[in-house]
N, C-alpha and C positions, 0 to 999 in steps of 0.2 A: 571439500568442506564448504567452500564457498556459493559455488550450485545447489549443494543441500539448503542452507541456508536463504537465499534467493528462490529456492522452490517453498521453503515453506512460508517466505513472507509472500510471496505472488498470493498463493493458494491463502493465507490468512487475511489478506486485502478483499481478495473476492468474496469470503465466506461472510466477513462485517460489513461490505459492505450488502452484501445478500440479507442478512439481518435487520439492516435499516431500507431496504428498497432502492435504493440507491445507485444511477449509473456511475460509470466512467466520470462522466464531466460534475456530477453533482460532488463527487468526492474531490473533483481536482480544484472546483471552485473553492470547496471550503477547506482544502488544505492550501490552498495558494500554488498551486503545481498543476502544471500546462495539462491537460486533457492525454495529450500524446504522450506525454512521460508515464503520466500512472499507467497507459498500454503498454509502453516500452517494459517499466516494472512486470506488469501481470504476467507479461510474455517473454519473459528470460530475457528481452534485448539490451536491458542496461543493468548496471549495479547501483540501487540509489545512496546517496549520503545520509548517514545516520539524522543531519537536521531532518530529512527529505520523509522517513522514517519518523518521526519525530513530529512531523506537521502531518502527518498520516495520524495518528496514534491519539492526537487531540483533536483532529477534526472525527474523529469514531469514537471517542469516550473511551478508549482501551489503555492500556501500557505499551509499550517498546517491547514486554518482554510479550505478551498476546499475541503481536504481530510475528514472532520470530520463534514462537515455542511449537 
């Protein structure tokens, strides 16, 4: 369950931020999160903390739940 859920935030990070044009670093800038991390996230390497999810979600104008549906 947990991979499931990690696979559809990766893929849901990518697709807003594909929405707004937007790299890697332009998303990590304006959620306050290292450049490497939001890679780690896209690429299954880490599991982020709901704040981390959270500072995603208001730097795209989305919900928590957008990110993970």
């Amino acid at each position: 369950m947990e991979q499931e859920i990690r696979e559809k935030l990766a893929h849901n990070l990518k697709v807003e931020r594909a929405k707004k044009n937007w790299t890697q670093e332009q998303l990590a800038e304006l959620s306050d999160v290292s450049t490497k991390h939001v890679t780690k996230i896209e690429t299954l390497k880490v599991t982020p903390s709901i704040y981390i999810v959270y500072k995603f979600s208001k730097a795209l104008g989305v919900t928590i739940d957008d990110l993970l549906k």
